[in-house]
C-alpha positions in Angstrom: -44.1 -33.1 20.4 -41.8 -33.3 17.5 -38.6 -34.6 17.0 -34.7 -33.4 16.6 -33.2 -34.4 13.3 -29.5 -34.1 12.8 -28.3 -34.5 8.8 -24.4 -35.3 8.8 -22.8 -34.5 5.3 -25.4 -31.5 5.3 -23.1 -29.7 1.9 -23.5 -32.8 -0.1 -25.8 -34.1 -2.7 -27.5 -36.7 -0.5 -27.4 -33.8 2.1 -28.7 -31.1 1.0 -31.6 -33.9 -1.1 -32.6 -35.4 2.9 -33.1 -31.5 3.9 -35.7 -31.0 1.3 -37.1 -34.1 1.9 -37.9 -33.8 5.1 -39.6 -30.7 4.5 -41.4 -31.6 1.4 -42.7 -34.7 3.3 -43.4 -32.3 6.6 -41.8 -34.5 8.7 -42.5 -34.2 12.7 -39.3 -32.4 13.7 -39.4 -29.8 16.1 -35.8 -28.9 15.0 -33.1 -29.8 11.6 -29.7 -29.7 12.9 -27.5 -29.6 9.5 -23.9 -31.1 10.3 -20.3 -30.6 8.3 -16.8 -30.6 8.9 -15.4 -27.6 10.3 -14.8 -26.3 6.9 -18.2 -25.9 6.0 -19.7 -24.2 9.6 -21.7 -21.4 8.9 -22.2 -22.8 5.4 -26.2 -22.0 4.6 -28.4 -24.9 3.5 -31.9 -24.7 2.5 -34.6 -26.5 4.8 -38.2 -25.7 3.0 -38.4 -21.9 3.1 -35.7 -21.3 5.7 -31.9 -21.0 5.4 -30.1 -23.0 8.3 -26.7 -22.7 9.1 -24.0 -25.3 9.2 -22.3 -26.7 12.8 -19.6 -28.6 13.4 -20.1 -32.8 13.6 -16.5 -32.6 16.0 -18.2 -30.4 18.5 -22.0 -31.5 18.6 -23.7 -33.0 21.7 -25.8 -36.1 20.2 -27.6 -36.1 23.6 -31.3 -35.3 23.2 -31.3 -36.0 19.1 -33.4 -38.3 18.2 -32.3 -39.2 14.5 -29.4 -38.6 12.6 -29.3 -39.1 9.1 -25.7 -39.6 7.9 -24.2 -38.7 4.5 -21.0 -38.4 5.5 -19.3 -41.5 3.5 -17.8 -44.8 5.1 -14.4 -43.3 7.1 -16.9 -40.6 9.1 -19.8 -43.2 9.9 -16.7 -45.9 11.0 -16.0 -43.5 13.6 -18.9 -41.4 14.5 -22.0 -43.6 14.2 -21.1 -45.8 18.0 -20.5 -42.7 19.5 -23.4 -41.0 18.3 -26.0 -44.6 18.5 -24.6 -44.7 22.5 -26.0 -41.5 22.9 -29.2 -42.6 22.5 -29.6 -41.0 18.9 -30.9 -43.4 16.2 -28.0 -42.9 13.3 -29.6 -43.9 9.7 -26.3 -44.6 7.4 -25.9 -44.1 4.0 -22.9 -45.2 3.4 -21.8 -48.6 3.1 -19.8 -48.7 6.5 -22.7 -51.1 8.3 -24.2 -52.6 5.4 -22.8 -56.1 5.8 -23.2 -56.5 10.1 -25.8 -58.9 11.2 -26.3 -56.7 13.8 -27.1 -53.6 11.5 -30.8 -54.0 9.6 -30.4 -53.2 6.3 -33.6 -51.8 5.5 -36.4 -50.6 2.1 -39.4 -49.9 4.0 -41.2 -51.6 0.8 -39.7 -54.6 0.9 -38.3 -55.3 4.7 -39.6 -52.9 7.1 -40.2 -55.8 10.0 -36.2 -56.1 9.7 -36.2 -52.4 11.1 -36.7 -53.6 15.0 -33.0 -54.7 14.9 -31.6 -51.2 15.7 -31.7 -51.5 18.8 -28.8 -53.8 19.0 -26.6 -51.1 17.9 -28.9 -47.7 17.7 -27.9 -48.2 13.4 -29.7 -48.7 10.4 -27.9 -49.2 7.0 -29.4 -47.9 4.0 -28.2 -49.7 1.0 -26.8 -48.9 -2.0 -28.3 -46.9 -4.4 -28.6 -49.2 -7.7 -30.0 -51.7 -5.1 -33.0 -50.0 -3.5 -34.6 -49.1 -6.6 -34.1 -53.0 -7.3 -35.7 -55.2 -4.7 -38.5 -52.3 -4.4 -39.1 -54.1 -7.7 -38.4 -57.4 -7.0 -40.5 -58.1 -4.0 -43.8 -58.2 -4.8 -42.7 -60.2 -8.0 -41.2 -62.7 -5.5 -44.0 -63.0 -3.2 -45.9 -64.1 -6.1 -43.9 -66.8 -8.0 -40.7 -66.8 -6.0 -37.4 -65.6 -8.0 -34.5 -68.0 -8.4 -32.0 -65.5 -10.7 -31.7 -61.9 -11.4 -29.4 -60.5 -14.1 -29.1 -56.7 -14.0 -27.1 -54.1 -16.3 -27.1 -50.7 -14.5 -27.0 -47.4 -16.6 -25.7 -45.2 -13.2 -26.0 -41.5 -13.0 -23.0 -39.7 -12.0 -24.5 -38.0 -9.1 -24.2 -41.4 -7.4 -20.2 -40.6 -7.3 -21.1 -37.2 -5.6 -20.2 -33.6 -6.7 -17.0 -33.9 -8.3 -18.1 -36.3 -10.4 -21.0 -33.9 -12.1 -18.5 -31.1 -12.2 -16.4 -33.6 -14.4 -19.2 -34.5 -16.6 -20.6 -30.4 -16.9 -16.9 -29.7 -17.8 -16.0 -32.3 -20.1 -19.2 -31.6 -21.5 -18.7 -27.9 -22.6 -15.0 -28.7 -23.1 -15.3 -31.0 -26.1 -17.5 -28.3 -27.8 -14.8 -25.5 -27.6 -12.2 -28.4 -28.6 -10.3 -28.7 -25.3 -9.3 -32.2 -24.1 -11.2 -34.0 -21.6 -8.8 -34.9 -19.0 -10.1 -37.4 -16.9 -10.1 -37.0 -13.0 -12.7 -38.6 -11.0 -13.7 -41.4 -13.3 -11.0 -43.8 -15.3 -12.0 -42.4 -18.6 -13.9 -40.1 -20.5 -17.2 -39.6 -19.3 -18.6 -37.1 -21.9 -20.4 -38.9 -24.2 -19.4 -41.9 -23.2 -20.0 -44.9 -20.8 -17.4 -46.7 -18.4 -17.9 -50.4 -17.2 -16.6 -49.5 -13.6 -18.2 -48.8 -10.6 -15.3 -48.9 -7.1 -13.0 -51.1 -7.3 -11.5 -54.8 -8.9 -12.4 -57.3 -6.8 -9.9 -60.8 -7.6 -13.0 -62.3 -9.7 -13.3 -59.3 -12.2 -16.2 -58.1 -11.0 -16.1 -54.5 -9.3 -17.6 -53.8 -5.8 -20.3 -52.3 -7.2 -21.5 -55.4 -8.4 -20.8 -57.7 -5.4 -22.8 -55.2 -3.2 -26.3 -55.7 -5.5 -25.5 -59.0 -5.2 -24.9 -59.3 -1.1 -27.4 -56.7 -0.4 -30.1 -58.1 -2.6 -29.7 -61.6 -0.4 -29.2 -59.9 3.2 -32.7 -57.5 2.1 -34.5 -60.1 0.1 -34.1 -64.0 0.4 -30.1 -65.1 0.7 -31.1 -67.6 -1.8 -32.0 -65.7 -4.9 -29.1 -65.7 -7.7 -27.6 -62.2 -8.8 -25.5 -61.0 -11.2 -24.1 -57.3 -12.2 -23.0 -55.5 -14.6 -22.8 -51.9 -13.3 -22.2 -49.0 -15.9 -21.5 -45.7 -15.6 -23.6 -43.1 -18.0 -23.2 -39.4 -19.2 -26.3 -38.8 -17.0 -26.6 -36.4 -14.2 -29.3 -37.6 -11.8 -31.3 -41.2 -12.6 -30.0 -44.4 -12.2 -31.7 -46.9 -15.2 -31.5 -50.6 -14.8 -32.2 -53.8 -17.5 -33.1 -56.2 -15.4 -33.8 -60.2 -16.4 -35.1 -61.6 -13.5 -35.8 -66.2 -13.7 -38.7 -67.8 -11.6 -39.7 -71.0 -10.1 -43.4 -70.5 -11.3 -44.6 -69.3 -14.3 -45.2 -65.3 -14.0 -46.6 -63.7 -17.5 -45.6 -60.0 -18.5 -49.6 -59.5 -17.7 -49.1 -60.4 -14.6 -46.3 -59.4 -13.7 -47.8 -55.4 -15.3 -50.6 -56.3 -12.3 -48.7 -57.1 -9.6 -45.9 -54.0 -10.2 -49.2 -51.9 -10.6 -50.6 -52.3 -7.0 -46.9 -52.5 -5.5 -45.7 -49.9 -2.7 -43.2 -47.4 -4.4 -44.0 -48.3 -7.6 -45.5 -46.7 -10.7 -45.7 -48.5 -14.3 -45.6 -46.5 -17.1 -45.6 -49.1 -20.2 -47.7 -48.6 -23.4 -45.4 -50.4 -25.4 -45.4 -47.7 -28.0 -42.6 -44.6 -28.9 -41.9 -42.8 -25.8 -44.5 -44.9 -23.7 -41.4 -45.7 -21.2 -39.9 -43.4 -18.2 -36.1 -42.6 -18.6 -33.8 -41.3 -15.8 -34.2 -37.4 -16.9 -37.9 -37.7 -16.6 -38.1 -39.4 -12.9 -35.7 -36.8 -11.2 -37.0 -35.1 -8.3 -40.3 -37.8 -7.9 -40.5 -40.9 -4.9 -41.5 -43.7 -7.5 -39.5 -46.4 -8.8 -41.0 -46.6 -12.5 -40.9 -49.8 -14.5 -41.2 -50.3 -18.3 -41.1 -52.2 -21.0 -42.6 -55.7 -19.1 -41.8 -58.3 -21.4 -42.0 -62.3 -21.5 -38.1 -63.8 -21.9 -39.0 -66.4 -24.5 -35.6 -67.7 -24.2 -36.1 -68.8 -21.0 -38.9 -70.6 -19.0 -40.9 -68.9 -16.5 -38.4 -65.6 -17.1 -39.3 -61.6 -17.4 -37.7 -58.9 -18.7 -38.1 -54.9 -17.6 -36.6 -51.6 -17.3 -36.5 -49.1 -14.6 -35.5 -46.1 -13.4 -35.6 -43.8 -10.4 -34.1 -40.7 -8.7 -30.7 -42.0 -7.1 -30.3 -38.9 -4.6 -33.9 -39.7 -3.7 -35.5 -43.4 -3.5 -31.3 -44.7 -3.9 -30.3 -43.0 -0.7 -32.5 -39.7 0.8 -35.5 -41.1 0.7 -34.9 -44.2 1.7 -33.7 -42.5 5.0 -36.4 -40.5 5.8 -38.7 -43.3 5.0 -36.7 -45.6 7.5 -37.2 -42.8 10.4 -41.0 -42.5 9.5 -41.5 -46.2 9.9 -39.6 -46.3 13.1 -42.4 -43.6 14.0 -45.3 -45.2 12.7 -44.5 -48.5 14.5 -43.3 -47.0 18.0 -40.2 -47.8 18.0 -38.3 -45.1 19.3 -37.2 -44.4 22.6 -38.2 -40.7 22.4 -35.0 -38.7 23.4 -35.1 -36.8 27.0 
Protein backbone atom coordinates (compact mmCIF):
# COMPACT_ATOMS: atom_id res chain seq x y z
CA UNK A 1 0.00 0.00 0.00
CA UNK A 2 1.19 3.39 -1.08
CA UNK A 3 1.12 6.58 0.34
CA UNK A 4 -0.82 10.08 0.06
CA UNK A 5 1.52 12.97 -0.82
CA UNK A 6 0.21 16.51 -0.51
CA UNK A 7 2.69 19.35 -2.27
CA UNK A 8 1.75 22.91 -0.83
CA UNK A 9 2.99 25.77 -3.17
CA UNK A 10 2.17 23.20 -6.01
CA UNK A 11 2.52 26.57 -8.94
CA UNK A 12 6.01 27.37 -7.77
CA UNK A 13 9.43 26.57 -8.82
CA UNK A 14 10.15 24.30 -5.77
CA UNK A 15 6.52 23.04 -6.55
CA UNK A 16 6.21 22.09 -9.59
CA UNK A 17 10.45 20.63 -9.26
CA UNK A 18 8.98 18.16 -5.96
CA UNK A 19 6.11 16.98 -8.56
CA UNK A 20 8.63 15.67 -11.03
CA UNK A 21 10.66 14.42 -8.49
CA UNK A 22 8.57 12.27 -7.11
CA UNK A 23 7.73 10.75 -10.26
CA UNK A 24 11.07 10.55 -11.66
CA UNK A 25 12.21 8.84 -8.46
CA UNK A 26 8.75 6.58 -8.56
CA UNK A 27 8.02 7.27 -5.29
CA UNK A 28 5.30 4.89 -3.29
CA UNK A 29 2.28 7.22 -3.46
CA UNK A 30 -0.93 5.89 -4.12
CA UNK A 31 -2.10 9.49 -4.66
CA UNK A 32 -0.26 13.50 -5.41
CA UNK A 33 -2.53 15.95 -3.98
CA UNK A 34 -1.04 19.37 -5.52
CA UNK A 35 -2.09 22.44 -3.18
CA UNK A 36 -2.38 26.44 -3.95
CA UNK A 37 -4.20 29.32 -2.79
CA UNK A 38 -7.55 29.72 -4.06
CA UNK A 39 -6.19 31.67 -6.97
CA UNK A 40 -4.51 28.92 -8.52
CA UNK A 41 -7.46 25.94 -8.12
CA UNK A 42 -7.96 24.21 -11.15
CA UNK A 43 -4.49 25.34 -12.15
CA UNK A 44 -2.87 22.05 -14.10
CA UNK A 45 0.51 20.76 -12.98
CA UNK A 46 2.49 18.07 -14.40
CA UNK A 47 3.03 14.80 -12.23
CA UNK A 48 5.17 12.30 -14.68
CA UNK A 49 2.81 11.79 -17.64
CA UNK A 50 -0.37 13.07 -16.03
CA UNK A 51 -1.86 16.49 -15.66
CA UNK A 52 -3.37 17.05 -12.01
CA UNK A 53 -5.29 19.71 -11.06
CA UNK A 54 -4.91 22.29 -8.37
CA UNK A 55 -7.09 22.37 -4.85
CA UNK A 56 -7.45 24.67 -2.40
CA UNK A 57 -4.81 24.45 0.89
CA UNK A 58 -7.92 26.70 2.89
CA UNK A 59 -10.33 23.88 2.29
CA UNK A 60 -8.26 20.53 2.41
CA UNK A 61 -8.82 17.76 5.06
CA UNK A 62 -5.04 16.74 6.12
CA UNK A 63 -6.76 13.68 7.75
CA UNK A 64 -5.52 10.43 6.03
CA UNK A 65 -2.28 12.25 4.26
CA UNK A 66 0.54 11.00 5.07
CA UNK A 67 3.28 13.66 3.86
CA UNK A 68 3.03 17.03 2.88
CA UNK A 69 5.75 18.68 1.26
CA UNK A 70 5.48 22.52 1.71
CA UNK A 71 6.69 25.22 -0.60
CA UNK A 72 4.61 27.64 0.39
CA UNK A 73 7.22 30.27 1.99
CA UNK A 74 7.56 31.20 5.90
CA UNK A 75 3.92 33.23 6.58
CA UNK A 76 1.83 29.90 5.08
CA UNK A 77 4.02 27.18 7.06
CA UNK A 78 3.77 29.64 10.39
CA UNK A 79 0.21 29.01 10.15
CA UNK A 80 -0.59 25.90 8.42
CA UNK A 81 2.19 23.39 9.32
CA UNK A 82 0.57 22.67 13.50
CA UNK A 83 -2.59 22.31 11.99
CA UNK A 84 -1.70 20.16 9.36
CA UNK A 85 1.42 17.95 11.75
CA UNK A 86 -1.81 17.55 14.48
CA UNK A 87 -3.58 15.79 11.88
CA UNK A 88 -1.38 13.19 11.79
CA UNK A 89 0.26 14.33 8.39
CA UNK A 90 4.08 14.50 8.48
CA UNK A 91 4.74 18.32 6.98
CA UNK A 92 8.38 18.57 5.29
CA UNK A 93 9.10 22.55 5.22
CA UNK A 94 11.05 24.32 2.98
CA UNK A 95 10.90 27.40 4.08
CA UNK A 96 12.82 28.70 6.87
CA UNK A 97 9.77 29.07 9.37
CA UNK A 98 11.14 25.89 11.67
CA UNK A 99 14.59 25.85 10.78
CA UNK A 100 15.99 27.24 14.11
CA UNK A 101 13.39 25.07 16.76
CA UNK A 102 15.15 22.49 18.80
CA UNK A 103 12.15 20.72 18.44
CA UNK A 104 12.20 20.74 14.53
CA UNK A 105 15.14 18.30 12.97
CA UNK A 106 16.70 20.02 10.46
CA UNK A 107 17.66 17.35 8.20
CA UNK A 108 20.34 16.22 4.71
CA UNK A 109 19.81 12.69 4.67
CA UNK A 110 23.76 12.55 3.70
CA UNK A 111 24.90 14.10 6.46
CA UNK A 112 22.19 13.79 9.52
CA UNK A 113 19.59 11.35 8.79
CA UNK A 114 19.63 9.84 12.58
CA UNK A 115 18.44 13.50 13.55
CA UNK A 116 15.25 12.67 11.41
CA UNK A 117 13.46 10.60 14.51
CA UNK A 118 12.77 14.00 16.08
CA UNK A 119 9.55 14.68 14.07
CA UNK A 120 7.60 13.29 16.13
CA UNK A 121 7.78 15.95 18.66
CA UNK A 122 6.02 18.21 16.34
CA UNK A 123 5.02 15.94 13.13
CA UNK A 124 7.80 18.78 11.27
CA UNK A 125 10.92 18.47 9.45
CA UNK A 126 12.83 21.58 8.30
CA UNK A 127 14.71 21.50 5.23
CA UNK A 128 17.39 23.99 5.17
CA UNK A 129 18.42 26.51 3.02
CA UNK A 130 19.46 26.01 -0.22
CA UNK A 131 23.21 27.39 -0.41
CA UNK A 132 23.53 25.17 2.69
CA UNK A 133 22.50 21.67 1.71
CA UNK A 134 24.71 21.51 -1.08
CA UNK A 135 27.42 22.55 1.56
CA UNK A 136 27.60 20.17 4.51
CA UNK A 137 26.73 17.35 1.83
CA UNK A 138 30.31 18.33 1.14
CA UNK A 139 31.59 18.91 4.30
CA UNK A 140 30.73 15.78 6.15
CA UNK A 141 32.68 13.20 5.10
CA UNK A 142 35.65 15.74 5.05
CA UNK A 143 34.87 16.16 8.75
CA UNK A 144 34.55 12.73 9.69
CA UNK A 145 37.97 12.33 8.55
CA UNK A 146 40.20 15.16 9.95
CA UNK A 147 37.55 17.17 11.75
CA UNK A 148 36.88 20.89 10.42
CA UNK A 149 37.57 23.89 12.69
CA UNK A 150 36.68 26.87 9.87
CA UNK A 151 34.77 27.16 6.79
CA UNK A 152 34.91 30.36 4.55
CA UNK A 153 32.31 30.23 1.70
CA UNK A 154 31.61 32.86 -1.24
CA UNK A 155 28.28 31.76 -2.83
CA UNK A 156 27.63 32.50 -6.63
CA UNK A 157 23.47 32.06 -6.16
CA UNK A 158 21.13 31.40 -9.03
CA UNK A 159 18.21 33.57 -9.18
CA UNK A 160 15.76 30.77 -9.20
CA UNK A 161 16.53 30.61 -5.38
CA UNK A 162 14.41 34.05 -5.10
CA UNK A 163 11.53 32.30 -6.98
CA UNK A 164 9.74 33.28 -10.27
CA UNK A 165 9.74 36.81 -10.29
CA UNK A 166 13.10 37.01 -9.90
CA UNK A 167 13.88 34.94 -13.36
CA UNK A 168 11.26 36.98 -15.08
CA UNK A 169 13.58 40.00 -14.02
CA UNK A 170 16.73 38.54 -15.13
CA UNK A 171 14.95 37.12 -18.80
CA UNK A 172 13.68 40.75 -19.07
CA UNK A 173 16.52 42.72 -18.19
CA UNK A 174 18.29 40.45 -20.29
CA UNK A 175 16.59 41.06 -23.70
CA UNK A 176 16.02 44.72 -22.54
CA UNK A 177 19.60 45.92 -22.56
CA UNK A 178 19.98 44.42 -26.13
CA UNK A 179 17.01 46.59 -27.64
CA UNK A 180 18.49 49.53 -25.41
CA UNK A 181 15.70 49.82 -22.82
CA UNK A 182 16.58 50.50 -19.18
CA UNK A 183 16.78 47.88 -16.72
CA UNK A 184 14.56 48.90 -14.02
CA UNK A 185 15.14 47.04 -11.10
CA UNK A 186 12.25 45.38 -9.10
CA UNK A 187 12.88 42.25 -7.31
CA UNK A 188 16.56 42.62 -6.60
CA UNK A 189 18.34 46.07 -5.25
CA UNK A 190 20.17 46.50 -8.58
CA UNK A 191 20.76 45.41 -11.87
CA UNK A 192 20.89 41.83 -12.26
CA UNK A 193 21.70 41.53 -16.01
CA UNK A 194 25.06 41.11 -16.38
CA UNK A 195 25.88 41.76 -13.19
CA UNK A 196 26.30 40.50 -9.55
CA UNK A 197 24.79 41.87 -6.20
CA UNK A 198 26.36 41.15 -2.69
CA UNK A 199 22.85 40.77 -1.10
CA UNK A 200 21.00 37.90 -0.16
CA UNK A 201 17.54 39.04 2.55
CA UNK A 202 18.10 41.34 4.61
CA UNK A 203 20.87 43.66 6.94
CA UNK A 204 21.33 42.11 9.95
CA UNK A 205 23.13 45.00 12.72
CA UNK A 206 26.66 43.27 12.08
CA UNK A 207 26.64 43.85 8.12
CA UNK A 208 26.21 40.60 7.28
CA UNK A 209 22.77 39.67 5.45
CA UNK A 210 20.49 36.75 6.63
CA UNK A 211 21.58 34.86 4.11
CA UNK A 212 24.81 34.53 5.57
CA UNK A 213 23.91 34.03 9.27
CA UNK A 214 21.59 31.13 8.10
CA UNK A 215 24.82 29.01 6.45
CA UNK A 216 26.30 29.81 9.37
CA UNK A 217 23.50 28.66 12.16
CA UNK A 218 22.37 25.85 9.95
CA UNK A 219 25.79 24.50 9.25
CA UNK A 220 26.27 24.17 13.33
CA UNK A 221 22.53 22.88 14.20
CA UNK A 222 23.18 20.06 10.93
CA UNK A 223 26.84 19.55 11.39
CA UNK A 224 28.89 20.08 14.72
CA UNK A 225 27.81 23.61 16.58
CA UNK A 226 31.49 24.02 16.93
CA UNK A 227 32.79 24.39 13.43
CA UNK A 228 33.58 28.21 12.46
CA UNK A 229 31.56 29.76 9.41
CA UNK A 230 31.68 32.60 7.55
CA UNK A 231 29.59 33.99 4.28
CA UNK A 232 29.68 35.94 1.69
CA UNK A 233 26.55 35.26 -0.29
CA UNK A 234 26.28 36.67 -3.95
CA UNK A 235 23.74 36.89 -6.22
CA UNK A 236 24.64 35.88 -10.12
CA UNK A 237 23.01 36.47 -13.68
CA UNK A 238 22.36 32.64 -13.55
CA UNK A 239 19.08 30.98 -13.83
CA UNK A 240 19.20 27.64 -12.01
CA UNK A 241 22.72 26.44 -10.08
CA UNK A 242 23.94 27.69 -7.10
CA UNK A 243 28.11 27.68 -7.23
CA UNK A 244 30.13 27.94 -4.10
CA UNK A 245 34.19 28.79 -3.29
CA UNK A 246 34.61 27.24 -0.36
CA UNK A 247 37.97 27.30 2.07
CA UNK A 248 37.40 24.99 4.53
CA UNK A 249 40.55 24.78 7.88
CA UNK A 250 41.22 21.44 9.77
CA UNK A 251 42.58 20.10 12.98
CA UNK A 252 44.50 17.27 11.04
CA UNK A 253 46.31 17.45 8.05
CA UNK A 254 43.88 16.48 5.05
CA UNK A 255 45.77 16.59 1.42
CA UNK A 256 43.88 17.64 -1.81
CA UNK A 257 44.55 13.70 -2.63
CA UNK A 258 42.73 12.86 0.02
CA UNK A 259 40.46 14.94 0.30
CA UNK A 260 39.64 13.91 -4.04
CA UNK A 261 39.27 10.15 -2.20
CA UNK A 262 37.15 10.78 0.41
CA UNK A 263 34.60 13.29 -1.84
CA UNK A 264 34.81 10.40 -4.42
CA UNK A 265 33.18 7.56 -2.30
CA UNK A 266 30.79 10.24 -0.43
CA UNK A 267 26.79 9.93 -0.59
CA UNK A 268 25.51 12.70 -3.05
CA UNK A 269 28.56 13.47 -4.40
CA UNK A 270 30.31 13.36 -7.70
CA UNK A 271 33.92 14.89 -8.49
CA UNK A 272 34.60 15.95 -11.57
CA UNK A 273 38.30 17.56 -11.38
CA UNK A 274 41.03 17.03 -14.05
CA UNK A 275 42.69 20.08 -13.35
CA UNK A 276 42.76 21.01 -17.03
CA UNK A 277 40.40 23.64 -19.38
CA UNK A 278 36.88 22.82 -18.84
CA UNK A 279 37.77 19.73 -16.50
CA UNK A 280 35.32 21.44 -13.78
CA UNK A 281 31.30 21.32 -13.52
CA UNK A 282 29.52 24.89 -13.56
CA UNK A 283 25.92 25.63 -12.45
CA UNK A 284 24.49 25.46 -16.21
CA UNK A 285 25.83 21.99 -16.58
CA UNK A 286 24.44 20.33 -13.17
CA UNK A 287 20.73 21.59 -13.70
CA UNK A 288 18.20 18.96 -13.65
CA UNK A 289 20.84 16.04 -11.98
CA UNK A 290 20.81 14.84 -7.83
CA UNK A 291 24.65 15.30 -7.34
CA UNK A 292 26.52 17.83 -5.56
CA UNK A 293 29.72 18.10 -7.85
CA UNK A 294 32.98 19.29 -6.54
CA UNK A 295 36.07 20.71 -8.35
CA UNK A 296 39.01 22.20 -8.48
CA UNK A 297 40.50 20.24 -5.00
CA UNK A 298 43.33 22.22 -4.05
CA UNK A 299 45.99 22.38 -0.99
CA UNK A 300 45.68 26.16 0.74
CA UNK A 301 49.42 26.65 1.09
CA UNK A 302 48.64 29.67 3.05
CA UNK A 303 47.39 27.91 5.64
CA UNK A 304 48.10 24.69 7.61
CA UNK A 305 46.14 21.68 7.29
CA UNK A 306 43.58 23.87 4.95
CA UNK A 307 41.67 22.98 1.42
CA UNK A 308 40.30 24.70 -1.18
CA UNK A 309 37.18 23.61 -3.74
CA UNK A 310 34.41 24.58 -5.78
CA UNK A 311 30.96 23.27 -6.13
CA UNK A 312 27.89 23.42 -7.63
CA UNK A 313 24.48 21.85 -7.76
CA UNK A 314 20.80 22.22 -8.78
CA UNK A 315 19.18 24.67 -6.19
CA UNK A 316 15.43 23.70 -7.05
CA UNK A 317 16.73 20.15 -6.66
CA UNK A 318 19.38 18.94 -4.02
CA UNK A 319 18.86 22.95 -2.29
CA UNK A 320 15.28 22.36 -1.62
CA UNK A 321 13.04 19.43 -3.81
CA UNK A 322 15.17 16.87 -3.38
CA UNK A 323 16.12 17.30 -0.22
CA UNK A 324 12.35 16.78 0.65
CA UNK A 325 11.63 13.81 -1.02
CA UNK A 326 14.79 12.30 0.20
CA UNK A 327 13.69 13.22 3.86
CA UNK A 328 10.20 11.31 3.23
CA UNK A 329 12.07 8.29 1.70
CA UNK A 330 14.28 7.93 4.72
CA UNK A 331 11.38 8.26 7.11
CA UNK A 332 10.18 5.12 4.89
CA UNK A 333 13.19 3.20 4.70
CA UNK A 334 13.69 3.39 8.59
CA UNK A 335 9.89 2.82 9.63
CA UNK A 336 9.18 5.66 10.97
CA UNK A 337 5.91 6.66 9.98
CA UNK A 338 2.73 6.15 11.64
CA UNK A 339 1.03 5.01 8.38
CA UNK A 340 -2.17 7.29 8.07
CA UNK A 341 -5.73 5.52 8.68
Amino acid sequence: MGYRVAVIGATGNVGREMLNILAEREFPADEVIPLASSRSIGVEVSYGDARLKCRDLENFDFHGVDFALMSAGSTISKQWSPRIGSAGCVVIDNSSCWRYDPDVPLIVPEVNADAIAGFTKKNIIANPNCSTAQLVVVLKPLHDAAKIKRVVVSTYQSVSGAGKEAMDELWNQTKGIFVTQPPEPDKFTKQIAFNVIPHIDVFLDDGSTKEEWKMMVETKKILDPKIKLTATCVRVPVFVGHAEAVNIEFETELTAKAARRILRDAPGVLVVDKREPGGYVTPVECVGDYATYVSRIRDDQTADNALSLWCVSDNLRKGAALNTIQIAETIIERNLLKKAA
